[in-house]
C-alpha positions as CSV (number, residue, x, y, z in Angstrom):
1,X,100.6,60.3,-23.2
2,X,101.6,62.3,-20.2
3,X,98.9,62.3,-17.3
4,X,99.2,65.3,-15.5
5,X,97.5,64.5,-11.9
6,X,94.7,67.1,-10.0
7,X,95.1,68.4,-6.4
8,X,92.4,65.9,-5.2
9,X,94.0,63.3,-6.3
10,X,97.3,64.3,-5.2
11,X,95.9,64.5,-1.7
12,X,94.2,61.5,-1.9
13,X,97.4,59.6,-2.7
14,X,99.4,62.3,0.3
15,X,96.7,60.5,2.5
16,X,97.5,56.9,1.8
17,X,93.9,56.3,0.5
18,X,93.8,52.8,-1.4
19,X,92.1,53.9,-4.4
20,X,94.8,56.4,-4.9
21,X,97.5,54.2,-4.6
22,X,95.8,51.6,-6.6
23,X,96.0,54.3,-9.6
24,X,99.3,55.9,-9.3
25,X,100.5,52.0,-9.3
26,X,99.1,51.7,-12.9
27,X,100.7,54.8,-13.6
28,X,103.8,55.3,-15.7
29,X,106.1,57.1,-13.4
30,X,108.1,58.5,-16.5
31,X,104.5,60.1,-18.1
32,X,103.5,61.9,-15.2
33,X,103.0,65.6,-14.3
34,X,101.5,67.9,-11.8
35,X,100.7,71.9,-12.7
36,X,102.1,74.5,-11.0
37,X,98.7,75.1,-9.8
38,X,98.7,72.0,-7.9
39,X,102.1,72.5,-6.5
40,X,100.8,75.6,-5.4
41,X,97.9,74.3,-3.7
42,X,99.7,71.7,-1.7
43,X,102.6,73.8,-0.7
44,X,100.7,76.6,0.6
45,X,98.4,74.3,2.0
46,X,101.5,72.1,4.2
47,X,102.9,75.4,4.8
48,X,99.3,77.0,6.6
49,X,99.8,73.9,8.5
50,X,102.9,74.0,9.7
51,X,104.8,77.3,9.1
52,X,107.6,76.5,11.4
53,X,108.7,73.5,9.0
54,X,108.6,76.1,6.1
55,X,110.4,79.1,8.1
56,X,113.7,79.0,6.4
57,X,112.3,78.9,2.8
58,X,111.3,82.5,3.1
């Protein structure tokens, strides 16, 4: 089964919390996704950040 992994969770794990690293650990790195949605949401999100990082990507 493929576990595809939510935006909260995501950040969670971005943020070094425990519980979120306890998980992904149990997690099958070869059964796991992310939606574009997500991708979306951090992206933009690091890029309102920092724009200057992002710059030459458009």
């Amino acid at each position: 089964m493929i576990v595809c992994l939510d935006t909260n969770f995501l950040i969670d794990l971005l943020s070094n919390s425990p519980s979120a690293i306890e998980k992904a650990r149990t997690l099958d790195k070869n059964r796991i996704a992310i939606s574009v949605i997500s991708f979306y949401e951090l992206y933009f999100n690091a890029f309102r950040k920092n724009p200057s990082k992002f710059a030459r990507y458009g």
